[in-house]
N, C-alpha and C positions, 0 to 999 in steps of 0.2 A: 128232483135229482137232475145235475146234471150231464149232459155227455161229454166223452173223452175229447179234447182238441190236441193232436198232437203239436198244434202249428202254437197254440199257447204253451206249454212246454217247451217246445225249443228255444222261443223266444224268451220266457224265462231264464232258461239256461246262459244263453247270450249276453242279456241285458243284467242280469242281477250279480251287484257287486258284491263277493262276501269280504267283508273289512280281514279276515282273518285272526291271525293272531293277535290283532291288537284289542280284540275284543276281549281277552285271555289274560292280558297283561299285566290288570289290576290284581287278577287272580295269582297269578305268579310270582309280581313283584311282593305279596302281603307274605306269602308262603317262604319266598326266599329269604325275607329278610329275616323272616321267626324262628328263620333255621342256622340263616348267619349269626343271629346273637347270641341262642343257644352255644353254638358251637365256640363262641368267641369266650361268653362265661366259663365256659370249660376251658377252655386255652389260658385264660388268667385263672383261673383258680390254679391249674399246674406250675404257672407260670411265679405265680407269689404263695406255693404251697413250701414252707421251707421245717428245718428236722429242729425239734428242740434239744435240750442239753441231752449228749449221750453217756447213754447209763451202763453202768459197771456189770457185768456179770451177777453181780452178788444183788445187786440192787434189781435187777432184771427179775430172776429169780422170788426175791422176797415180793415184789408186785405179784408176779403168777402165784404165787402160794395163796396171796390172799386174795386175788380174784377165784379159784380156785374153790376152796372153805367157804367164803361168803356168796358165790354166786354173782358177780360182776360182772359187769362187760367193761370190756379193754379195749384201748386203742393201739395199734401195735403198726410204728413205725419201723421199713425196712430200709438196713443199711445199703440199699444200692439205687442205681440210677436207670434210667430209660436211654434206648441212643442218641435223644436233645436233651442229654444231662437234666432233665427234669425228675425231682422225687414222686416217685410214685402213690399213688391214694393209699390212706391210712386204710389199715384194715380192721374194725371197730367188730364188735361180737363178743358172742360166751366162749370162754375155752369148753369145747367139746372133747377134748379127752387130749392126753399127750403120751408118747412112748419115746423112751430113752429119751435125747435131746431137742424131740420134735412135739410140735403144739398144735391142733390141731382147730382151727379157727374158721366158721364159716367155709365147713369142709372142705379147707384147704392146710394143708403138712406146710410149718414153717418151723425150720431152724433155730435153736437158740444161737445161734454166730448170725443170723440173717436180721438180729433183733437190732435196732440203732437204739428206742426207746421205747417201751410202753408204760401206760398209766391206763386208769381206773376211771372209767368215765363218770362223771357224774349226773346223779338222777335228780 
């Protein structure tokens, strides 16, 4: 064992260079960047996410019936925009139950006027 030298610690202290952060940076830079493209894939999917042909009322309707009856999942585009005019993510699920003019999808209440398009996803 052996004994304490305070005068080697000090001099430790003094003399030992810690490189710092750059020891850190490989670790950072991999993390950052996995986050920036993440984030970038997401910025173009919104970006080239665009509404297909918009459907009638009556056409709207006849889709929900038959997802409805048959047990389907739907895609259900909404007729509105984000504040960088980007359309917002399709809302894809079972209908779970609907009252008067509302649908109830992935327990969220939507509108039949808030419908642009839906269709019947295929299995």
């Amino acid at each position: 064992m052996t004994k304490y030298d305070p005068d080697l610690v000090t001099r430790f202290l003094h003399e030992y260079h810690d490189r710092g952060m750059m020891k850190w940076n490989g670790f950072y830079l991999s993390d950052h960047t996995s986050k920036y493209n993440k984030m970038e894939q997401s910025n173009k999917k919104k970006r080239d996410r665009n509404h297909s042909v918009q459907m009638s009322e009556e056409e709207i309707i006849s889709v929900i019936n038959q997802a409805v009856v048959k047990k389907y999942i739907v895609i259900i585009e909404l007729n509105t925009r984000n504040l960088e005019n980007e359309i917002p993510e399709f809302i894809t699920g079972y209908i779970e139950g609907f009252f008067e003019d509302k649908l109830f999808v992935k327990q969220r209440m939507i509108a039949l006027e808030e419908i642009y398009s839906i269709k019947i996803k295929k299995q």
